[in-house]
Legacy VTK file of the C-alpha trace (Angstrom):
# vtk DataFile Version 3.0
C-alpha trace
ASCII
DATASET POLYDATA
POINTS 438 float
0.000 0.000 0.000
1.182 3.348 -0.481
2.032 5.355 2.682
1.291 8.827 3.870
4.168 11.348 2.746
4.900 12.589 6.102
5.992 8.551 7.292
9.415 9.542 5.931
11.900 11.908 6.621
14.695 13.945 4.882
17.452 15.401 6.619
17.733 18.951 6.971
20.895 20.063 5.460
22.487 21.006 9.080
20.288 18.883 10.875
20.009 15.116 12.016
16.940 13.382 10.509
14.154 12.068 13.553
14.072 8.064 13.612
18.145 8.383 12.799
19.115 5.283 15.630
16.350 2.932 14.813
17.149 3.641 10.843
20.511 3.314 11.285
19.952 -0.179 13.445
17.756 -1.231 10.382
20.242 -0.475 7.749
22.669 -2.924 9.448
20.936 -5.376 9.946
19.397 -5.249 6.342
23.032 -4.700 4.744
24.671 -7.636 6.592
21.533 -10.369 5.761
21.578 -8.889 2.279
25.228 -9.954 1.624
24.858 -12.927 3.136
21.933 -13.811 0.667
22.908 -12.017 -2.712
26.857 -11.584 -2.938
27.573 -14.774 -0.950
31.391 -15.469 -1.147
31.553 -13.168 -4.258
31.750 -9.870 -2.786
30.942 -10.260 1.273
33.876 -12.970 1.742
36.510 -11.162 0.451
39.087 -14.201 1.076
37.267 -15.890 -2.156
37.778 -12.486 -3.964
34.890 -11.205 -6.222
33.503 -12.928 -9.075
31.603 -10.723 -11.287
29.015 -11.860 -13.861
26.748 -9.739 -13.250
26.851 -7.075 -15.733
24.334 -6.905 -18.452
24.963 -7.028 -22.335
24.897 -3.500 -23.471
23.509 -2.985 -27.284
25.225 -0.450 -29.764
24.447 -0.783 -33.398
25.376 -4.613 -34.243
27.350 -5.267 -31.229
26.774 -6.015 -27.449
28.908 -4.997 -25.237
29.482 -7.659 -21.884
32.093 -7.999 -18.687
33.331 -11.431 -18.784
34.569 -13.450 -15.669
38.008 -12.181 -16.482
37.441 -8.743 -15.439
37.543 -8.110 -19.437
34.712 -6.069 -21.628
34.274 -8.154 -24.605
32.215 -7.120 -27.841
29.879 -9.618 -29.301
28.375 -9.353 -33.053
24.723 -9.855 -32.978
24.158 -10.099 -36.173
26.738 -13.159 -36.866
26.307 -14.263 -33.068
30.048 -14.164 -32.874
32.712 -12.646 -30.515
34.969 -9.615 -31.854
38.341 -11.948 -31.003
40.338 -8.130 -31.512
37.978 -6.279 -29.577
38.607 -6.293 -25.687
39.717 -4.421 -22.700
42.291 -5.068 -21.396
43.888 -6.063 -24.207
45.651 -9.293 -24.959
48.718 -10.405 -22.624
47.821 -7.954 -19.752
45.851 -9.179 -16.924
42.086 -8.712 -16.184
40.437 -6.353 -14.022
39.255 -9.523 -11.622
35.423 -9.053 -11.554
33.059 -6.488 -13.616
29.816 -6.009 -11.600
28.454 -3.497 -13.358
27.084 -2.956 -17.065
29.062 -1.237 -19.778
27.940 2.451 -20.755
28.280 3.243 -24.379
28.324 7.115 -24.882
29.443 8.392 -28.190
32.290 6.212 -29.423
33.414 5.523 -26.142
32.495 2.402 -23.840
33.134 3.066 -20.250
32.759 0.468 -17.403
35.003 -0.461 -14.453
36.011 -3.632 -11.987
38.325 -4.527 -9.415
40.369 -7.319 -7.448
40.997 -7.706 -3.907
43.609 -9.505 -2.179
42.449 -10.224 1.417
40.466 -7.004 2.586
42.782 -5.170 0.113
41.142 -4.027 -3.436
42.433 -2.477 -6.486
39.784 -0.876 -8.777
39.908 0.691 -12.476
37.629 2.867 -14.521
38.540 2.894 -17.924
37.350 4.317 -21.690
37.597 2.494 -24.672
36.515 3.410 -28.278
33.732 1.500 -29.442
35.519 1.038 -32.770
38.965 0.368 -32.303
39.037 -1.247 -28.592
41.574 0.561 -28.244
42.081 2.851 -24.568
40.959 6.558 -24.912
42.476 6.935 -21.447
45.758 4.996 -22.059
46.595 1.632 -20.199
45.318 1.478 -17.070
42.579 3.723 -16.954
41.988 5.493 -13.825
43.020 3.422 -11.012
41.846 3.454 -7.168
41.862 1.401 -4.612
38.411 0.353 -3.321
35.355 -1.580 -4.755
33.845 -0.631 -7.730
30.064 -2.598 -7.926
28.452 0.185 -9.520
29.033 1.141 -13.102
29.328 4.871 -14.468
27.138 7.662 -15.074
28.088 10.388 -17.575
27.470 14.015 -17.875
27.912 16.628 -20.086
31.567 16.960 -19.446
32.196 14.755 -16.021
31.748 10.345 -15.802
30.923 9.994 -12.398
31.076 6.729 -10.314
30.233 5.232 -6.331
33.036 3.450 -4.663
32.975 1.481 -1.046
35.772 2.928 1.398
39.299 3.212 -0.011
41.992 1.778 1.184
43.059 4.117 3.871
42.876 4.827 7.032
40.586 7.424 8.691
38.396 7.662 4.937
34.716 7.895 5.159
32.447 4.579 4.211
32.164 5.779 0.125
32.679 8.756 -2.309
31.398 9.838 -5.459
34.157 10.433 -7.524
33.779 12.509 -10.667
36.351 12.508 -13.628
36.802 14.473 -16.720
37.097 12.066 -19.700
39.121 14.411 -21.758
42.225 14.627 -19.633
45.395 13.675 -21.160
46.145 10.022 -21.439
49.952 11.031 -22.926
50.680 11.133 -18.913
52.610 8.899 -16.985
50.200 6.854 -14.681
51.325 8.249 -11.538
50.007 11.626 -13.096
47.559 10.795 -15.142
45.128 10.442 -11.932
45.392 13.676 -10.440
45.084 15.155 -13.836
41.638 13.833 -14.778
40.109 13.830 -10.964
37.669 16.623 -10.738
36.821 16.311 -7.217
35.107 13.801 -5.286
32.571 14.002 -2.385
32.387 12.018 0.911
29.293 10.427 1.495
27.812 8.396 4.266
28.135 4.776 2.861
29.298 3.018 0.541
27.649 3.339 -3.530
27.052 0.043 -4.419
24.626 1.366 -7.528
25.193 3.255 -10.868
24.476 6.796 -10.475
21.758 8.366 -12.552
22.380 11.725 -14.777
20.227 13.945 -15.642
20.834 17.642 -16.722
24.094 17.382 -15.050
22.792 16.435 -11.524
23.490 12.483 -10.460
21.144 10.998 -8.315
22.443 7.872 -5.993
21.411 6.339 -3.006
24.189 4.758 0.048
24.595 1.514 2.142
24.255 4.341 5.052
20.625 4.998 3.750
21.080 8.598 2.297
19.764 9.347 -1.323
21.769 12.401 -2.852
21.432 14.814 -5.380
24.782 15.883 -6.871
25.336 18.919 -9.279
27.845 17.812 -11.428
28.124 21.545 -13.019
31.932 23.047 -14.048
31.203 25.550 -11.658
33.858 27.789 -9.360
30.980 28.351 -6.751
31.803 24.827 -5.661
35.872 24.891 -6.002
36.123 25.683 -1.777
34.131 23.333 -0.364
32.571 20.214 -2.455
30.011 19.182 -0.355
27.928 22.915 -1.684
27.308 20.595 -4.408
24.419 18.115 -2.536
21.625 20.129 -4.106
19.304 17.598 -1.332
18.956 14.511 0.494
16.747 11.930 1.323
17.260 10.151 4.206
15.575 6.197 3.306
14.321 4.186 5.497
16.679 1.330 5.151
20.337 0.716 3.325
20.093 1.732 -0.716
21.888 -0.719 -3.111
19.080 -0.316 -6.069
20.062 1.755 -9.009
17.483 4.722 -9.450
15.599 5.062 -12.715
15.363 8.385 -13.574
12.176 9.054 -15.677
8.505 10.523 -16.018
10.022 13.659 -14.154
10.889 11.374 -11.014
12.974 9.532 -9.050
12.536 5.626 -8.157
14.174 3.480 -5.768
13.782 0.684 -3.701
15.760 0.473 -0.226
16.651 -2.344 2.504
13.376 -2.173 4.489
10.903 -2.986 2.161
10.188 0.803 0.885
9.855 1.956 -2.594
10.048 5.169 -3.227
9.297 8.335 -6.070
10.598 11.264 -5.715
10.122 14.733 -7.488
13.298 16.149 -8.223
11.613 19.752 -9.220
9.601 20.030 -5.895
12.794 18.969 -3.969
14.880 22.036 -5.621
12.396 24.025 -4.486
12.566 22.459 -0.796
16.243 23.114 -0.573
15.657 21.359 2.887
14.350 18.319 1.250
12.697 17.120 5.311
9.131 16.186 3.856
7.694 14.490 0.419
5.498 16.737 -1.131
1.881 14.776 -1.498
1.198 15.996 -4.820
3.750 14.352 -6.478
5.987 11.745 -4.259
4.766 8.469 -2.618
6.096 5.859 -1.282
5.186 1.759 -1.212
5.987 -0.960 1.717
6.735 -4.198 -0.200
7.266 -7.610 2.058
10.724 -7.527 1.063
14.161 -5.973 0.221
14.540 -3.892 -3.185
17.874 -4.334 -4.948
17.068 -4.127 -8.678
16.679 -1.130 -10.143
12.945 -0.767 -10.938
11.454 -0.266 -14.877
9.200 2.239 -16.309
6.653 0.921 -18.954
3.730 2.924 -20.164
2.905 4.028 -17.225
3.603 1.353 -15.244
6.582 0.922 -12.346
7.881 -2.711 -12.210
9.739 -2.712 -8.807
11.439 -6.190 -7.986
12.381 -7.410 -4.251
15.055 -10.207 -3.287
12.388 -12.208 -2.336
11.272 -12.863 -6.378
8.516 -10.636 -6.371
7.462 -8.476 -9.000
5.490 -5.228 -8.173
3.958 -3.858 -11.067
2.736 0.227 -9.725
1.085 2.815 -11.121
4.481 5.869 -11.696
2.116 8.666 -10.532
0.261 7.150 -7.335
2.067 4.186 -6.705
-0.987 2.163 -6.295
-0.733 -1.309 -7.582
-1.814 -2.080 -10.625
-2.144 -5.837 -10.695
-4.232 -7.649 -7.893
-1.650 -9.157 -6.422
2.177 -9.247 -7.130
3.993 -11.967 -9.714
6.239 -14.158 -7.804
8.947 -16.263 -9.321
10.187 -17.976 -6.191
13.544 -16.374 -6.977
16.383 -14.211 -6.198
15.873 -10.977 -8.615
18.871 -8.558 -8.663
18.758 -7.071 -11.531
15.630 -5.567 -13.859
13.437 -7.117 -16.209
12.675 -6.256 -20.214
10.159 -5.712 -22.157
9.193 -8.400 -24.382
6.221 -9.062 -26.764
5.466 -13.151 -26.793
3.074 -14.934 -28.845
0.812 -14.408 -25.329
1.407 -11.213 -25.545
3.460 -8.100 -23.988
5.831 -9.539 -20.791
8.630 -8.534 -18.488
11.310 -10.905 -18.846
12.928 -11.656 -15.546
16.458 -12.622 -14.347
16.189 -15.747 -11.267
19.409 -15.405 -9.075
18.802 -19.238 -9.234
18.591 -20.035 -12.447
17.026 -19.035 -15.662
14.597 -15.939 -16.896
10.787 -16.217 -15.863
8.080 -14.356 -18.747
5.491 -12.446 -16.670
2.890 -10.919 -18.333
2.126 -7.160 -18.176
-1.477 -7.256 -17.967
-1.655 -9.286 -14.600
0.831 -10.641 -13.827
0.089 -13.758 -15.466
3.087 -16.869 -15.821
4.084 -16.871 -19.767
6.599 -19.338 -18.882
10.602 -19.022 -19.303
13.390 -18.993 -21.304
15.532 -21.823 -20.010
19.607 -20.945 -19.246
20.014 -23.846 -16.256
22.437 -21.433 -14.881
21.795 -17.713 -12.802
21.126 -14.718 -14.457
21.910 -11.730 -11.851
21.936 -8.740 -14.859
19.374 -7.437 -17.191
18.543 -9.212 -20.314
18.604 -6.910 -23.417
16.404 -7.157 -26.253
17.803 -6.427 -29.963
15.075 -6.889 -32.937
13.265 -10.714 -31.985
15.518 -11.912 -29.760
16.477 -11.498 -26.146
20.296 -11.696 -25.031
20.902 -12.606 -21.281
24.533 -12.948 -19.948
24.718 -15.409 -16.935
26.635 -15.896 -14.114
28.968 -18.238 -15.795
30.157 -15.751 -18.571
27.826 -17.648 -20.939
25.863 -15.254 -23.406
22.289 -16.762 -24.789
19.806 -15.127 -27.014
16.442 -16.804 -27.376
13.531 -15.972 -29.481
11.131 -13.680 -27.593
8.016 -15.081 -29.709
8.417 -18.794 -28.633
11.032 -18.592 -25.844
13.526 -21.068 -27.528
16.989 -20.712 -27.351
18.373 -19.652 -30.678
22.027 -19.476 -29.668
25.109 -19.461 -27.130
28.986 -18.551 -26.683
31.205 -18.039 -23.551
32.510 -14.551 -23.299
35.258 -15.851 -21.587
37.034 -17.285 -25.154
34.383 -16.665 -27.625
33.720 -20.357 -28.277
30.316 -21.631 -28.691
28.387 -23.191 -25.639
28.028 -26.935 -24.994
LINES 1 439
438 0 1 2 3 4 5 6 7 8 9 10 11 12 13 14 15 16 17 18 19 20 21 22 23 24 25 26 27 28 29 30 31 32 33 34 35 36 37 38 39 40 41 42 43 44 45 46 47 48 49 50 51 52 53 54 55 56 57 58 59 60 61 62 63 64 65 66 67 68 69 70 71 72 73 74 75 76 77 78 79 80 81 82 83 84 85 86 87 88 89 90 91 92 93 94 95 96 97 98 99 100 101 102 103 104 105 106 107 108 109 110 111 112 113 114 115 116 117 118 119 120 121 122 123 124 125 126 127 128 129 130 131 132 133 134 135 136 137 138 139 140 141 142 143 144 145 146 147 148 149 150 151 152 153 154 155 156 157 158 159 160 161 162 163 164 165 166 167 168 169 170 171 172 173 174 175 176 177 178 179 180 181 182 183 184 185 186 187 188 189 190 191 192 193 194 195 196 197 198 199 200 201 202 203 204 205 206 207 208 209 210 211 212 213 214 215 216 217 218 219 220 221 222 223 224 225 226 227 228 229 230 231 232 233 234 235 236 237 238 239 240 241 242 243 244 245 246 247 248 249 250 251 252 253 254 255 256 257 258 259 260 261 262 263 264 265 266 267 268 269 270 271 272 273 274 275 276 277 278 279 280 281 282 283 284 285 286 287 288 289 290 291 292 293 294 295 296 297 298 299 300 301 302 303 304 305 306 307 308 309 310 311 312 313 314 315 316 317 318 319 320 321 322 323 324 325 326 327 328 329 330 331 332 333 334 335 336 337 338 339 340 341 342 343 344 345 346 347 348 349 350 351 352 353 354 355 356 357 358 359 360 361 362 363 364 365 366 367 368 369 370 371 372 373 374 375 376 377 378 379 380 381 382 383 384 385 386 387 388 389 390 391 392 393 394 395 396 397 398 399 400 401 402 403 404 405 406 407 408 409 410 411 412 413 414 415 416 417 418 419 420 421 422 423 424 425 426 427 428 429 430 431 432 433 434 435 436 437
C-alpha cells in the first residue's frame, strides 16, 4: 500500500533526521543479511575475492557490449552471433580487471565500465574508456586506477563520468565517495600523473555506492549503504571549487540501506531500499525544498513491499515494475504508486537485476532474471506466468532485447539469445574465449 508522505523523513541540510538510531539499526541489519543472501562469497567474503558476472549485455548498433569473468569487456556481433576476437579491454597479454559487476555504458564512441580485485580485505579498482571502434584505450593503459570496490558502473554528464566506490583503502576515509572525472584529460601522462590530472573532485558520502548513479541535466542521483539518497550537481562551476560538499543540491534520508540503481524518468525519481520501501521522488519540488525534510503529497509516494529492493525498478507505459530479493514483482502505477495488478507476480527467486520488455506470442511480458537459475516471462497485464526462457544457470543482470531476440549474460560468462516469440533458445557462446556453448 502506499504510505502517507509525512511517514518519511529527509534530513535537513544542518540537521540530524528524527528516527536516525532505529534507521541506522535497520540499515545494518538489512546490509549484513543482504550480503549474506545475494553476494555470498563473491563480494561479502573477500578471502574468495569477487567474481563478477553480473553485468548486463549493453547494445550499440550490431554489437553487445558484456564484462566477462576475467574482469575483461568483450564485444559480441549480434548479427553473426560471434565474438569480436580483436575487440577487448584489457587487451591481450595484460591481466584482467578480476570481476566487472556493473554494465558497460556506451556514450558516443566511447564504452566506459570499471572492476576490481581484492587480495584479502585489500582491493584495487579501475575505470577505464575504450573506443567503441577500435578497442583501443581513450584513457591509455590502465585507466583510472583506485583502490576500493567498484560494484556500480558509471554515469556520464555533459563533461564529467561519475562513479560510487565502497571505502578506499586508507585509514581514517569515510564509508564511500562519489568520484567525478573528466574524460578528456590527457592520457599522454605517466600513470602516476595521469590520476590527479583527470580527478575533478570527489565528495564524501555516508556509505558506501554500491549502484550506478543516474544523470540527468548534469545532476546524479544515488542512493548509500548508510541509507542517504543524494542529489549531486555535477556543473563546471567555481561556486563549488572551496568546499565540495555545496554541491548536494538535497537529500533523502531512506528508510533502510540503498543498493538499487534509481531510474530516472517521467520527471521522477525511483528506488527501492533495505526495508521494504519503494520510493518516487520529485526532483523539481525537492529544488524548491532546498531542505528536502518532507515528500510533497502531490507528487511523491512511497510503497511498503514484504521484502528488500535491490534491482533497479522499470518504467513501462505508465507502469513501475519494482522487484524485491524475495522474487517478487510489483507492477505500480508511476504517478500514485498504487498497484496495478491484484496481487504481485512471484517467481520464487532471487531478482537482482531488472526485467525487459518483451512481446510473446501471449502477448506483452517482463522478462525476468532468477538469481537461481534461468529468466521467468510475466505478463504485463496481470501478472500472469508466460513461462521461461531456459539458461540452467543464474542470471543476476538485465537481459537486453535487440530486434526478436532477447540476449541474457549469466553468471557463468555464458551469453544466450532466445527468441522472444516462442522462448527457444536460438544461440550461445562463452565470453570468456568466444567459443560456442556446450
Amino acid at each position: 500500500m502506499t504510505h502517507a508522505q509525512q511517514d518519511v523523513h529527509g534530513p535537513d541540510r544542518g540537521g540530524a533526521p528524527r528516527r536516525r538510531g532505529r534507521r541506522k539499526t535497520y540499515r545494518l541489519i538489512g546490509f549484513t543479511l543482504a550480503l549474506l543472501l545475494v553476494f555470498a562469497t563473491a563480494v561479502a567474503c573477500e578471502e574468495f575475492g569477487p567474481q563478477g558476472g553480473w553485468s548486463a549485455p549493453v547494445a550499440d548498433g550490431d554489437y553487445l557490449y558484456v564484462g566477462n569473468t576475467e574482469g575483461r569487456i568483450v564485444r559480441i556481433n549480434a548479427n553473426a552471433g560471434v565474438m569480436d576476437a580483436g575487440w577487448q579491454y584489457p587487451g591481450q597479454g595484460a591481466d584482467g580487471l578480476g570481476a566487472i559487476y556493473g554494465s558497460p555504458v556506451v556514450d558516443g564512441n566511447v564504452v566506459y565500465a570499471s572492476g576490481y580485485t581484492c587480495r584479502g580485505n585489500v582491493c584495487d579498482g579501475e575505470v577505464f574508456a575504450v573506443d567503441v571502434n577500435s578497442g583501443q584505450p581513450v584513457w591509455g593503459e590502465g585507466g583510472f586506477q583506485i583502490d576500493t570496490k567498484l560494484v556500480g558502473s558509471v554515469g556520464v554528464g555533459q563533461s564529467t563520468v561519475v562513479f560510487g566506490t565502497s571505502a578506499v583503502n586508507r585509514e581514517d576515509e569515510p564509508p564511500g565517495y562519489l568520484y567525478a572525472l573528466n574524460p578528456e584529460a590527457d592520457a599522454g601522462l605517466p600513470i602516476e600523473e595521469r590520476v590527479g590530472a583527470r580527478l575533478k573532485w570527489r565528495l564524501p558520502v555516508d556509505g558506501a555506492i554500491w549502484s550506478t548513479p543516474a544523470v540527468v541535466d548534469d545532476i546524479a542521483y544515488f542512493g548509500t549503504m548508510g541509507g542517504t539518497f543524494y542529489a549531486v550537481d555535477l556543473r563546471d562551476d567555481p561556486a563549488y571549487e572551496a568546499d565540495v560538499t555545496e554541491r548536494v543540491l538535497w537529500q533523502f534520508e531512506a528508510d533502510g540501506a540503498i543498493t538499487a540503481s534509481p531510474l530516472a524518468a517521467n520527471g521522477k525519481i525511483y528506488f527501492g531500499d533495505f526495508q521494504n520501501m519503494f520510493y518516487a521522488l520529485d526532483p523539481d519540488a525537492r529544488i524548491a525544498d532546498a531542505t528536502g525534510s518532507t515528500l510533497n503529497p502531490a507528487s511523491e509516494w512511497s510503497f511498503e513491499s514484504r521484502a528488500w529492493f535491490w534491482a533497479q525498478p522499470l518504467l513501462d507505459n505508465g507502469v513501475i515494475y519494482a522487484s524485491t530479493l524475495h522474487g517478487r514483482v510489483y507492477a505500480l502505477n508511476a504517478d500514485t504508486g498504487a498497484e496495478v495488478w491484484a496481487e504481485p507476480a512471484s517467481i520464487g527467486h532471487q531478482i537482482v537485476a531488472p526485467p525487459a520488455i518483451i512481446e510473446s506470442r501471449r502477448g506483452q511480458a517482463l522478462a525476468v532474471p532468477s538469481g537461481d537459475q534461468d529468466v521467468f516471462v510475466v505478463g504485463t497485464a496481470s501478472g500472469q506466468d508466460f513461462g521461461r526462457f531456459v539458461t540452467g544457470q543464474s542470471v543476476k543482470s538485465s537481459p537486453t532485447v535487440v530486434g526478436s531476440f532477447l540476449y541474457v549474460s549469466a553468471v557463468n560468462g555464458d551469453l544466450m539469445w532466445f527468441a522472444t516469440d516462442d522462448l527457444t533458445r536460438r544461440g550461445c557462446i562463452e565470453t570468456r574465449g568466444g567459443n560456442r556453448c556446450g
